[in-house]
C-alpha positions as CSV (number, residue, x, y, z in Angstrom):
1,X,-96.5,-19.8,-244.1
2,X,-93.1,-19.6,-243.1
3,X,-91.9,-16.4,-243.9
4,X,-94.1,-13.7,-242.5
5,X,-94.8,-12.3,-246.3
6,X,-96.3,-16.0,-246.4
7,X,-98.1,-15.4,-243.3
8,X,-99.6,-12.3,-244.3
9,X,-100.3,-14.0,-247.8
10,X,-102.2,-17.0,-245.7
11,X,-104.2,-14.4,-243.8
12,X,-105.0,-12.4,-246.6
13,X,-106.1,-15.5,-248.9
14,X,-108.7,-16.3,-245.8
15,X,-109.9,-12.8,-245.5
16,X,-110.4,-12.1,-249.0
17,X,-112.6,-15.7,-249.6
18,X,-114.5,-14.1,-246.5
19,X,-115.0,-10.6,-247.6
20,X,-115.6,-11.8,-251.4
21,X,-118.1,-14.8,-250.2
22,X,-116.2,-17.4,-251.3
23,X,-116.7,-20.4,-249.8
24,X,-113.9,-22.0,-247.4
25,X,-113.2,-25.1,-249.7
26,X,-111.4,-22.2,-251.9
27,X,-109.3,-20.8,-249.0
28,X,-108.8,-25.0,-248.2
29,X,-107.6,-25.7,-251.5
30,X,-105.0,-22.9,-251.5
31,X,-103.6,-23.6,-248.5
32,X,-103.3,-26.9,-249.5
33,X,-101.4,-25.7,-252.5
34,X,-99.1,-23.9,-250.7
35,X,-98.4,-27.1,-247.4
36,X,-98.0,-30.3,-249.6
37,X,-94.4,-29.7,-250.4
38,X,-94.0,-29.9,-246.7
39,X,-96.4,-32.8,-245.8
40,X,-94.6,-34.9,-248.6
41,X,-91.3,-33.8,-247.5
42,X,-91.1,-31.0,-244.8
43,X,-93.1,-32.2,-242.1
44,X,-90.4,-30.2,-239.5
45,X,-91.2,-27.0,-241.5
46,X,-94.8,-27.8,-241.5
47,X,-94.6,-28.0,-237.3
48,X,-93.0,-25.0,-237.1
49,X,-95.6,-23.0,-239.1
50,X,-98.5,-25.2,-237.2
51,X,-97.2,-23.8,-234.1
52,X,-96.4,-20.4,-235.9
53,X,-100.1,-20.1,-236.6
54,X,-101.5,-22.1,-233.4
55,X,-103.1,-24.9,-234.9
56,X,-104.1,-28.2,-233.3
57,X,-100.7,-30.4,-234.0
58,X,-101.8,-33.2,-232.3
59,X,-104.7,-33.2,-234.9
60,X,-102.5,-32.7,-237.1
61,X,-100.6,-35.7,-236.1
62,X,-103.5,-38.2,-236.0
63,X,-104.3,-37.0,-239.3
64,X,-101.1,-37.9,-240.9
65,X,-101.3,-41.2,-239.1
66,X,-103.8,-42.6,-240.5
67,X,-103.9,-45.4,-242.5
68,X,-107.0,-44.6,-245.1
69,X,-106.9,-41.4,-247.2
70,X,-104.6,-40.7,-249.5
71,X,-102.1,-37.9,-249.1
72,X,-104.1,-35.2,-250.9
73,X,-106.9,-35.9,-249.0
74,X,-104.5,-35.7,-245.8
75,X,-103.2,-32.4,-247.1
76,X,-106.9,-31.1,-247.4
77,X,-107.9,-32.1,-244.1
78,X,-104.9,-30.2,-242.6
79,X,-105.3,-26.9,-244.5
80,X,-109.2,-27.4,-243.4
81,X,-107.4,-26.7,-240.0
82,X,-105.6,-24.2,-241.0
83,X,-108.4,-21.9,-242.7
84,X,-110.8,-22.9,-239.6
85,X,-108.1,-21.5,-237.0
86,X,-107.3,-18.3,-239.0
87,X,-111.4,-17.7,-239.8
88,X,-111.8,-17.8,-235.7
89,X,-108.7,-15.6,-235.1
90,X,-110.0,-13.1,-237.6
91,X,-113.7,-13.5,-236.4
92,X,-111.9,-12.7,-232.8
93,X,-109.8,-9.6,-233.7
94,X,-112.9,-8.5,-235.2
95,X,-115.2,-8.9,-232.3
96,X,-112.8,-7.4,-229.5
97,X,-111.6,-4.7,-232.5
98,X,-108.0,-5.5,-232.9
């Protein structure tokens, strides 16, 4: 995320778990690799990609406010988002054959 080589890594990384029938927690786990430098320190950089990949920031917000859960858990729940908004933009392209 960020750069759109990350982008198209993101996208990738989702589409292969897909294709290979891997389950999402896989896809989750990278992606939470790749956005916890940002949601321990980044959290503009992290917007910016949100909105770069139209995801929920609100969500994302409430998520980060929370008191319970640790951060790892916070990071989790946020790529969660992430993978779930790229598996329905994929499941879209494919449907209407973009």
């Amino acid at each position: 995320m960020g750069t759109p080589d990350e982008d198209d890594f993101m996208s990738q990384l989702i589409q292969q778990s897909q294709l290979q029938g891997n389950s999402i927690q896989v896809a989750v786990e990278a992606v939470a690799e790749k956005i916890a430098p940002w949601v321990l320190g980044d959290q503009r950089r992290l917007f910016q990609n949100l909105y770069r990949l139209d995801v929920d920031e609100e969500r994302v917000r409430y998520i980060l406010e929370q008191k319970k859960g640790d951060l790892k858990e916070k990071t989790l729940k946020i790529a969660e988002l992430i993978v779930k908004r790229e598996i329905a933009k994929f499941e879209s392209r494919k449907k209407y054959g973009q």
